[in-house]
N, C-alpha and C positions, 0 to 999 in steps of 0.2 A: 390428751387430745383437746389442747384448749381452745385450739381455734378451728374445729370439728365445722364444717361448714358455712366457712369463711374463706376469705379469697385474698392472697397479696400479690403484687405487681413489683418486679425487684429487678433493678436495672444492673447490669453488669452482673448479670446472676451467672455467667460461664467458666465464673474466674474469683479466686480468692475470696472476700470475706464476701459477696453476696450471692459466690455457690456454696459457701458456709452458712448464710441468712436462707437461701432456699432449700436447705437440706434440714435443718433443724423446724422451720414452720411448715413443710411436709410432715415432719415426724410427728408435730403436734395437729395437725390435724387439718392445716390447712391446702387450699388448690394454690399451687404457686405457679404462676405468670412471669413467664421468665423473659426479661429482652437482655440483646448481649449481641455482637457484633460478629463472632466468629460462629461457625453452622456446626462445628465439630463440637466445639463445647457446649450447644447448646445439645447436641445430640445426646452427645453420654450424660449430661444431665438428665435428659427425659429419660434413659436407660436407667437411669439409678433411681427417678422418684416420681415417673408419669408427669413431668411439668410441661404445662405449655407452653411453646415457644415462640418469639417474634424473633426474627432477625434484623434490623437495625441499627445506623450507623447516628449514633446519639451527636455527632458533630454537625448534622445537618437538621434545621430547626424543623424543615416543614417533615421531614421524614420521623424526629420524633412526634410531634405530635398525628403522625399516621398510626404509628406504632399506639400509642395510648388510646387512640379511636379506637383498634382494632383488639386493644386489651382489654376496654369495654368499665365499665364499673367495676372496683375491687373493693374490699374494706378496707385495704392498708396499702401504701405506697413504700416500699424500700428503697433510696437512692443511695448507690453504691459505687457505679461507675465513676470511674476517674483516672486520670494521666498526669504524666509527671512530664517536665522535659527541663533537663537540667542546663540553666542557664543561668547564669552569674547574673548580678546587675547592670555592670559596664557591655554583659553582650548578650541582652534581653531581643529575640526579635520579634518580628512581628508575626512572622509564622507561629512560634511557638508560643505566645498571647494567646493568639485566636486559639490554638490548641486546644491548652490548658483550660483557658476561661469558656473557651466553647461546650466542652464536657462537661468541667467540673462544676459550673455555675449556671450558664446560660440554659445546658439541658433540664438539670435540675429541676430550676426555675419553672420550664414549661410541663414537665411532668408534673408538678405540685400543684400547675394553676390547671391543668386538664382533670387530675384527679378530682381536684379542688369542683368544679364545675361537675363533673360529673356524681360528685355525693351529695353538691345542694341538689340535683334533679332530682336524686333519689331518696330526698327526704334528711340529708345532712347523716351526721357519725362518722368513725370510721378512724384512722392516724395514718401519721407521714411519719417517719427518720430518716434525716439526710446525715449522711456521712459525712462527717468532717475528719481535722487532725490536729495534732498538737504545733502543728507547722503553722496554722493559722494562729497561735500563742506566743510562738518563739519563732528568733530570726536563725534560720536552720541557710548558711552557704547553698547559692545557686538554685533554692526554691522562693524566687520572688514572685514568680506566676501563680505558682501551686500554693503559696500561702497567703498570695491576694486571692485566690477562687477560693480556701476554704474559709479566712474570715471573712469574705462576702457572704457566705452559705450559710454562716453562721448569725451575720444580721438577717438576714432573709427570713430564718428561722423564727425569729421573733419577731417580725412582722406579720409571716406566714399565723403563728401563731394565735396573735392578735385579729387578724381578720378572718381566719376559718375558725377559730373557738364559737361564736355565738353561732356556727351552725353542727357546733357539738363534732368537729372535726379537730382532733388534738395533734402540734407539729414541734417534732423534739429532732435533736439530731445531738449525735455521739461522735468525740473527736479522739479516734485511736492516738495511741504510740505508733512505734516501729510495729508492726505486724506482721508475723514467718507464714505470706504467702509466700508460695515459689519464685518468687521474681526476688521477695526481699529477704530466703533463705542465700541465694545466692548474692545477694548485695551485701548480707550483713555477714557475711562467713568467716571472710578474716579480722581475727582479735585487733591487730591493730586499729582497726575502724571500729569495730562491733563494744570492744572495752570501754574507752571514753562516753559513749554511751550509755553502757548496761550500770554504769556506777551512780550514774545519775536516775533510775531507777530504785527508789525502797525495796521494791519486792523483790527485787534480783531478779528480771527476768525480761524478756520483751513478750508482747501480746501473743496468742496464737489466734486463729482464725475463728474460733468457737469462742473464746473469749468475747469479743464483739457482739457476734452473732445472737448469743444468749441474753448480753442485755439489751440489745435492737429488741428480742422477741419482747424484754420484759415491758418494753418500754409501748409495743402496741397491745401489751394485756390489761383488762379493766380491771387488773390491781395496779396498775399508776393512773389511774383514772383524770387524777388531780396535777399531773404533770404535763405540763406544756410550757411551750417556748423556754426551753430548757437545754442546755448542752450539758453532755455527762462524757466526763473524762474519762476513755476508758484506759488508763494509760501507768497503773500501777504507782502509782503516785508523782509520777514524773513533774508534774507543774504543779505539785505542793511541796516542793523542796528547792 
């Protein structure tokens, strides 16, 4: 119960790894503050761990920062939410820009700077982890949105870093592999796709959901105290080979 009377705020909490992030910092001990866009997944969430929920559509700027008014002051901020839309280079549109970088980055951004404001009111502490991916490392076919929003998030991070640290607020973010949510159970299923990948993998394996989620928690426990503005790969060795 290490975070016994403590409070996180975790975006895209109704689905994949950050209803994996708010299942595991429930169990340890903490109130999790779910926002998430769909009302059903927020519901069986609260059926499964009492979370509060906001309902919110993180593509529209002034509606998130409603949503984080209304989530009030937490210790720890989880950003999770994100979309993909797979678009080649030569047929990049502009719908699908705004999509991607409206989620993946833009919200982000405003969730970090409201929590942000809201822990100096309260006297400063607290962490952030933005989710990133190994997409923002390597040039992965048809993800030119999705891996300009995660190395954006990824400089962000260390800026964020550097300007919330002197108020004792630490900002880290983790860049998965491949991850067997249900969306990428069923994208990664057939071997033909799924092999040329898993081989390039040391561990033999892709992410699971907990995997992430376990070092997000570790990462806002004051046993990494001294960790900021820091990406940690959670990706079985995939970008050290």
């Amino acid at each position: 119960m290490q975070f016994q009377g403590q409070s996180v705020i975790i975006t895209g909490a109704g689905k994949g790894i950050g209803r994996a992030c708010a299942k595991i910092m429930a169990e340890r001990g903490a109130e999790v503050i779910a926002l998430g866009r769909t009302v059903s997944d927020l519901d069986s969430l609260y059926d499964e761990i009492g979370s509060r929920s906001i309902t919110v559509d993180l593509a529209d700027p002034a509606a998130t920062r409603r949503a984080m008014a209304e989530a009030g002051t937490a210790d720890f901020l989880i950003n999770s939410a994100g979309i993909n839309v797979l678009e080649s280079s030569f047929d990049m549109t502009e719908a699908g820009y705004e999509a991607v970088m409206g989620i993946n980055l833009r919200a982000a951004l405003i969730t970090c700077q409201e929590f942000g404001r809201a822990r100096v009111a309260a006297g400063g502490g607290g962490a952030i982890v933005n989710i990133t991916s190994i997409a923002g490392h390597r040039g992965f076919a048809e993800h030119l949105c999705y891996a300009a929003s995660k190395a954006g998030l990824e400089g962000a991070t260390r800026v964020l870093a550097k300007e919330f640290g002197p108020h004792g607020i630490r900002v880290n973010a983790v860049a998965p592999t491949i991850t067997l949510t249900e969306l990428a159970l069923a994208a990664w299923s057939d071997p033909a796709k799924s092999e040329p990948m898993m081989v390039r993998h040391p561990i033999g394996r892709f992410a699971e959901v907990d995997d992430v989620a376990r070092t997000i928690a570790m990462l806002l426990s004051p046993e990494t105290a001294m960790v900021n503005g820091t990406v940690i790969n959670v990706d079985g060795g995939f970008l050290a080979v």
